[in-house]
C-alpha positions in Angstrom: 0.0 0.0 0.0 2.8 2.3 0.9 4.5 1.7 -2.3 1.4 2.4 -4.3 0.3 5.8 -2.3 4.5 6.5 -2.6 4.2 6.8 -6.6 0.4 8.4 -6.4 1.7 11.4 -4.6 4.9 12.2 -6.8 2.5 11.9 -9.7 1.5 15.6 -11.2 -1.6 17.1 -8.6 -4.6 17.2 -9.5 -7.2 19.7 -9.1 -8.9 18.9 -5.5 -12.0 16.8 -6.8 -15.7 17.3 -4.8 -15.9 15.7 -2.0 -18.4 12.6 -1.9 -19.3 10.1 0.7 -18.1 6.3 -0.1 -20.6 4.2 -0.7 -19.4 1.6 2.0 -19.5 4.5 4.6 -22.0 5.6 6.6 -23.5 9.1 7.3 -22.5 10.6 10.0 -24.7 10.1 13.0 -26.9 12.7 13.8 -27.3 13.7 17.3 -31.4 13.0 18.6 -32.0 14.8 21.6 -35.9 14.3 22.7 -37.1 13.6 19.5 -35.5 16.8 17.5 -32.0 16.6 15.5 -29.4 19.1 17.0 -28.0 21.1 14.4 -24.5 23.1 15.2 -26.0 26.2 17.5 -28.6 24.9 19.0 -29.3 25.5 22.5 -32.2 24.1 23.1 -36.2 23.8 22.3 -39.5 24.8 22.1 -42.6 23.0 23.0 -46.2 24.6 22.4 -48.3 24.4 24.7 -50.7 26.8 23.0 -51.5 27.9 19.0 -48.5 30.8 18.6 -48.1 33.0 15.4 -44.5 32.1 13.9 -42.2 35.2 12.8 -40.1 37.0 10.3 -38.5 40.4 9.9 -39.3 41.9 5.9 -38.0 45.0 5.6 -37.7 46.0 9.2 -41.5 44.7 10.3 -42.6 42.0 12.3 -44.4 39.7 9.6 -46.6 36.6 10.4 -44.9 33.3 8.9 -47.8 30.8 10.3 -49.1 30.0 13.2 -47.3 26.7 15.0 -49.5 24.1 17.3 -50.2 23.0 20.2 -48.2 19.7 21.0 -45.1 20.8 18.3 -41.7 21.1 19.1 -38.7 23.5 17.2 -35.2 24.0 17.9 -33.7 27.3 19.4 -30.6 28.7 18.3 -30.8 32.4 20.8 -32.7 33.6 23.2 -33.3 37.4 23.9 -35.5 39.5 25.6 -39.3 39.2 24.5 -38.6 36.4 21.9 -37.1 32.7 21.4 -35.3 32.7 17.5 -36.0 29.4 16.0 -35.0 28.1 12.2 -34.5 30.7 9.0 -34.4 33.6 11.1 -37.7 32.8 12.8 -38.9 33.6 16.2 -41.8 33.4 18.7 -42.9 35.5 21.5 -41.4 34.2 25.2 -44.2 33.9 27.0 -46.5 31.3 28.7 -47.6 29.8 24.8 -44.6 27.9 24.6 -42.1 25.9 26.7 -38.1 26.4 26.3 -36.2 23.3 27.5 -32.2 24.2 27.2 -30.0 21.2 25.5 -28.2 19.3 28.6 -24.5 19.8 28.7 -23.3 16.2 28.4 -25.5 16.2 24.8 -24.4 19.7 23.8 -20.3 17.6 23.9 -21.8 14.9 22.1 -23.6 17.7 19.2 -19.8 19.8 19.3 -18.0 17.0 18.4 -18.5 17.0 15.0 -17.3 20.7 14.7 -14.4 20.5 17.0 -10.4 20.8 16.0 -8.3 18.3 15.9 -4.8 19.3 17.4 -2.9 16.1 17.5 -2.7 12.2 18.1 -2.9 11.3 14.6 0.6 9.8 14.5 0.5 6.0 16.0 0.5 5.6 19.4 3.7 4.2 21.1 2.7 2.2 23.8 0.6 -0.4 21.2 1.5 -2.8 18.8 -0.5 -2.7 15.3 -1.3 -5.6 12.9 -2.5 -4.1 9.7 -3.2 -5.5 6.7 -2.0 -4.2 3.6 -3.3 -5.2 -0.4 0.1 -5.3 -1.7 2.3 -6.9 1.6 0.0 -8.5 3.2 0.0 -8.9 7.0 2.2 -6.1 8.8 3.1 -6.2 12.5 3.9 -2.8 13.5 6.0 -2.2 16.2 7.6 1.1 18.2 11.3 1.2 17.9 12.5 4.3 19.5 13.3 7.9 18.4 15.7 9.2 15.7 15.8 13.2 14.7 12.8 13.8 16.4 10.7 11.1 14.4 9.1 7.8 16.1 10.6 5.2 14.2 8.7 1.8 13.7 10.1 -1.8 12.5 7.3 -3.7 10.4 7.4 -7.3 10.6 11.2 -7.3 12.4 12.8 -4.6 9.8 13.1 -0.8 9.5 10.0 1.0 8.5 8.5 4.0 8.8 8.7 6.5 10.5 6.3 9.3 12.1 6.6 13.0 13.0 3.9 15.5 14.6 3.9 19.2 15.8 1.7 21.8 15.5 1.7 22.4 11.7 1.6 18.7 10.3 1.9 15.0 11.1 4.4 13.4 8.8 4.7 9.6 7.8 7.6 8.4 5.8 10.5 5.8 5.3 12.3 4.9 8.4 16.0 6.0 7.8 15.4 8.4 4.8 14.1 11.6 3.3 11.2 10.1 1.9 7.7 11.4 3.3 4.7 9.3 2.1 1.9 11.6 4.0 1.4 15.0 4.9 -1.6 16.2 7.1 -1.9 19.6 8.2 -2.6 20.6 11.7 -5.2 21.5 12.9 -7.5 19.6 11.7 -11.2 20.5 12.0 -14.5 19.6 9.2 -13.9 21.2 5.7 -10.0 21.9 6.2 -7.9 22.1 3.0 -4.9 22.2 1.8 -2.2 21.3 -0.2 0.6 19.1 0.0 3.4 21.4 0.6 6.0 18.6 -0.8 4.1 17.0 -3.6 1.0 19.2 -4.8 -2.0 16.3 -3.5 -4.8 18.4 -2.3 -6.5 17.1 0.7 -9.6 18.1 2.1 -11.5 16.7 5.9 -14.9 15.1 5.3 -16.0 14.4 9.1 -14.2 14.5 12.1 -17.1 12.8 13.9 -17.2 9.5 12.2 -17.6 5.8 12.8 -15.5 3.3 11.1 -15.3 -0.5 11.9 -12.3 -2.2 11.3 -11.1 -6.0 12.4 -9.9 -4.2 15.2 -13.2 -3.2 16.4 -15.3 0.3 16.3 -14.0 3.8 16.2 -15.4 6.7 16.5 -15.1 10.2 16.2 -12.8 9.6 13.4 -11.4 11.7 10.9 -12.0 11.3 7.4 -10.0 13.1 5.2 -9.8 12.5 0.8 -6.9 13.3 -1.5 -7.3 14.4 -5.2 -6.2 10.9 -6.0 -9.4 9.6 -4.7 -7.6 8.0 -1.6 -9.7 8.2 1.8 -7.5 8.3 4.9 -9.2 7.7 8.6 -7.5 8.3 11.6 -8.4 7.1 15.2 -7.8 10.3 18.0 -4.5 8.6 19.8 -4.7 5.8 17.8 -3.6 6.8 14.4 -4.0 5.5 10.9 -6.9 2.9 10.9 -8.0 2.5 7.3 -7.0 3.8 3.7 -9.5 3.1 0.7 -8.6 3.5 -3.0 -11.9 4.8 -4.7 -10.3 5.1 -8.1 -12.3 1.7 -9.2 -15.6 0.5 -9.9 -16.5 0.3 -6.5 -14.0 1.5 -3.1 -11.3 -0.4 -1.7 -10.0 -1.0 1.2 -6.5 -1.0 0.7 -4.6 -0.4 4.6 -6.7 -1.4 7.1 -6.1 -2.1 10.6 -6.3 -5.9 12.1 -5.5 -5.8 15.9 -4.2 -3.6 18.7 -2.3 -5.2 21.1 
């Protein structure tokens, strides 16, 4: 695999293609709190306890939208004096025609996950041993050696490797004992972060940083997904590190690096 993603990234870059959700993946899971999904800003809900006229501003007047009912429920992105602000710059009157219930903290973490920034632990993690299995090699026993030039140096299967390397502008992955650098991630990471390779041109962009992968080595989550303009997907495990690459460039995505065990 290594080999293969090696000669992909000295090849001439590519304009950044749209980003696209595998077919093997899921969606990211939204987050239900009491039967309404949380959207990034929301700080609660309204229930209505009595018929209320729904609002707009149009040209600096309060304008009727419609009238919501009795028994329905709406999310609540602010809260200021007089009135509750609900969806497309829509608000209600705060009064006794409706009942605000603010999000609990411990599901307002769960909701600001998916928007959070990722600051490190996406090299591997030293005090583990990884089996992967790789397309090309076949099974790879992974590991930690020690440290050389500031770089955590791994043996695979008993012989030099690769080699890792992560500050607070990128995490590095290369050939143990050499100049070569097969991956380049820039740090921070948070959703919809770009940029481009600063040694080889690849454009990279992050899907998710919220996702859900399942591996042999058992469920992840909050993982980060991130896609090249080669059409490789790479997903990393917070402290655990690389856990799966996929090759989309065929009829149908393939996992090409995935991870077997943890030990």
């Amino acid at each position: 695999m290594m080999k293969k993603i090696a000669c992909l990234l000295m090849a001439v870059a590519m304009i950044c293609s749209s980003a696209i959700t595998l077919p093997f993946s899921k969606a990211d899971a939204a987050v239900i709190w009491d039967g309404i999904e949380l959207k990034q800003g929301t700080i609660g809900k309204v229930t209505i306890l009595k018929d209320t006229p729904l609002f707009t501003r149009s040209k600096g007047k309060i304008v009727k939208v419609k009238t919501l009912k009795k028994g329905q429920t709406a999310s609540v992105f602010a809260v200021t004096k007089g009135y509750y602000h609900l969806y497309k710059k829509t608000f209600i009157k705060k009064n006794s025609y409706a009942k605000f219930t603010p999000v609990p903290k411990d599901v307002q973490y769960e909701l600001n996950k998916e928007y959070r920034t990722v600051y490190y632990g996406l090299k591997l993690n030293k005090k583990h041993r990884y089996t992967y299995y790789d397309v090309e090699n076949g099974k790879e026993n992974w590991a930690y050696k020690g440290t050389a030039y500031g770089w955590d140096v791994w043996t695979v299967n008993g012989d030099n490797g690769y080699a890792y390397r992560e500050n607070k502008e990128w995490m590095r992955l290369g050939l143990a004992n050499s100049d070569f650098i097969f991956l380049n991630i820039k740090l921070p990471l948070k959703k919809g972060s770009y940029w481009k390779d600063d040694l080889y041109g690849v454009h990279h962009r992050v899907l998710s940083v919220n996702k859900t992968v399942k591996t042999p080595a058992g469920t992840f989550q909050h993982v980060i997904e991130i896609k090249d303009s080669e059409n490789f997907y790479y997903y990393f495990a917070p402290n655990v590190g690389l856990i799966l690459t996929v090759d989309n460039n065929g009829k149908s995505p393939k996992r090409v690096f995935e991870l077997q065990k943890i030990n």
